[in-house]
N, C-alpha and C positions, 0 to 999 in steps of 0.2 A: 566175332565181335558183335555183341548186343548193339540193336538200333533204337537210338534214340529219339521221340516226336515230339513236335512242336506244334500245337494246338493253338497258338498266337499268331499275332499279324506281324510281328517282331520277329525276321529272319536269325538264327542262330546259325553258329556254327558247327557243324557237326550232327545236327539235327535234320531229319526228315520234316519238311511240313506238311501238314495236313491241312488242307485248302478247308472252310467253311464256306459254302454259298447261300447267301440267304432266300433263296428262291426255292433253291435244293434239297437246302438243309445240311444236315451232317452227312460227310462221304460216304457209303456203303462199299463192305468192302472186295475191292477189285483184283484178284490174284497179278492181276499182270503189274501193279503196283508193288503190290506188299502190305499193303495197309487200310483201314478202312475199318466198319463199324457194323460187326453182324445183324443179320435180323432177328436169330435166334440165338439163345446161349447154348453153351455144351451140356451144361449141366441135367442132369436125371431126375426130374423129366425137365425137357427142354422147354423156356420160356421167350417168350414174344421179348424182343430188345426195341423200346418206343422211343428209335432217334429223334422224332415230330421233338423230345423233350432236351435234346442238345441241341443248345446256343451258341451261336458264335462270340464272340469278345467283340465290341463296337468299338469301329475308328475311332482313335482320337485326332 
């Protein structure tokens, strides 16, 4: 079964959410999780991934 994420402050159901901290920034990712936001792509040749430029969604 495919996982599905939630990048919102709005719990779903069914959904993994993925915590934004704004101190942090975007989650990088943690194997002990599952999920989270490389530094580098896979891609040939490999590129720098600049999370500094993912935002979080602001409370309303």
């Amino acid at each position: 079964m495919p996982l599905s994420f939630n990048f919102t402050n709005t719990p779903k159901d069914g959904y993994v959410l993925v915590p934004y901290d704004a101190k942090r920034g975007a989650p990088l990712f943690d194997p002990s999780l599952g999920y989270g936001f490389v530094r580098r792509t896979g891609t040939m040749p490999s590129r720098d991934v600049h999370t500094d430029e993912i935002v979080g969604s602001s409370p309303r």
